[in-house]
C-alpha positions in Angstrom: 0.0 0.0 0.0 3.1 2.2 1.2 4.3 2.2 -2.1 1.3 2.6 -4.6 0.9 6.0 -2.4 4.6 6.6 -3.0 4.0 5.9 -7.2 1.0 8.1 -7.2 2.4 10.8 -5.4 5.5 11.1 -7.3 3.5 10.4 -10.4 0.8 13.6 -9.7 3.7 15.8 -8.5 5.4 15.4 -12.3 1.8 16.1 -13.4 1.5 18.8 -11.3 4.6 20.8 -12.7 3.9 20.2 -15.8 0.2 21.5 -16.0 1.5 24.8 -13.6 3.8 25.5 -16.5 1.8 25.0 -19.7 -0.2 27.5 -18.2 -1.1 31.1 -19.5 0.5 33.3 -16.3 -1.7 36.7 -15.3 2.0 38.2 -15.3 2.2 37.5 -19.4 -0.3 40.4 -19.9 1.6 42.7 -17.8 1.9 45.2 -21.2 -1.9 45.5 -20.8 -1.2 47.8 -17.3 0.9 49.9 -19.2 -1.5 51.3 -21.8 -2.8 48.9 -24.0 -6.2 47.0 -22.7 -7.6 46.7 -19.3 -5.5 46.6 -15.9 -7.9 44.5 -14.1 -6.4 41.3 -16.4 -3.2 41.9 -14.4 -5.2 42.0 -10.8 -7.0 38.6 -11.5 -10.1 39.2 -13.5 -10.0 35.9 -15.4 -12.8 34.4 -17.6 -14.1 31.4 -16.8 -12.0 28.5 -16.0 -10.6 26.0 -18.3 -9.0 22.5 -18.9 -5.4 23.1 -17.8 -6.6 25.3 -14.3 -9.1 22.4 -14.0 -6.7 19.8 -14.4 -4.3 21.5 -12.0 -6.9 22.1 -9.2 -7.7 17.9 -9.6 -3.5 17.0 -10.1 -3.4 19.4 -6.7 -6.4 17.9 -4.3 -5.2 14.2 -6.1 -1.1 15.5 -4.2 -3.2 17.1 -1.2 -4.5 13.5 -0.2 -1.4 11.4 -1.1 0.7 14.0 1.1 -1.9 13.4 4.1 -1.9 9.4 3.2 1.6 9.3 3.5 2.3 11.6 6.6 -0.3 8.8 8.4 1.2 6.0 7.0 4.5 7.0 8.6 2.9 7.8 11.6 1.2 4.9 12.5 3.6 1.9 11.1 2.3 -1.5 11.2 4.1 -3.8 13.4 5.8 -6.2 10.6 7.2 -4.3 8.0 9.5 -7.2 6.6 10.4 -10.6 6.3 13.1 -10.5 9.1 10.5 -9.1 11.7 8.9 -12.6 11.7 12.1 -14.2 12.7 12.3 -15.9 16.0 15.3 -14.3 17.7 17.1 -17.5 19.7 18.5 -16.9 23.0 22.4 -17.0 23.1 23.3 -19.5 25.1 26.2 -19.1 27.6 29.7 -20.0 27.2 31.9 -19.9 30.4 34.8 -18.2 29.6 37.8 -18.3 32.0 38.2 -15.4 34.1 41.5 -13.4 33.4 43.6 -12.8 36.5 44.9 -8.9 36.9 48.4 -8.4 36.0 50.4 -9.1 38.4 53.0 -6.2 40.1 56.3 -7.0 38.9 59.5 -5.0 40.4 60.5 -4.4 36.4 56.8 -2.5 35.7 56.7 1.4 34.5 53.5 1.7 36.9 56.2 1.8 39.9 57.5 5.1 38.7 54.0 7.0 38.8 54.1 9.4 42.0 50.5 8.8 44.1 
């Protein structure tokens, strides 16, 4: 499930991009405020929506829900996420190992010489 989110998600971001840029910008008729046509083009007075701003406004609620998918999928993980999480972890068993003495104090050691 994890990663069908991840393919649609990357999938409608390319989407995304690509409708935002084949789009007619409001700052392309930025020659109309300066004498020719009407200013209020430049301010946002647009017609009626068509396919691309359509498109976009579906490509961004279509991101909006994969973003909010994935933020609760990582979140709230399941409790096996792999093959190795059904393992049985065995219990080392004990080995007796030897215990090593301490050194012992010879009259020929360098720790003689350190003042106390």
């Amino acid at each position: 499930m994890e990663i069908f989110v991840w393919v649609i998600h990357v999938l409608t971001a390319i989407v995304l991009v690509g409708l935002v840029l084949m789009q007619h910008g409001k700052g392309a008729d930025m020659g109309a405020a300066f004498g020719t046509g009407s200013a209020g083009s430049v301010f946002g007075s647009s017609g009626s929506a068509n396919f691309l701003s359509r498109s976009t406004a579906v490509a961004t609620g279509i991101f909006f829900i994969t973003s909010l998918s994935l933020t609760y999928i990582y979140a709230n993980p399941s409790q096996s996420r792999g093959v190795m999480d059904k393992h049985e972890v065995s219990q080392p068993t004990q080995s007796t190992v030897a215990p090593t003495s301490a050194p012992s104090n010879t009259s020929n050691s360098k720790s003689q010489e350190i003042p106390k």
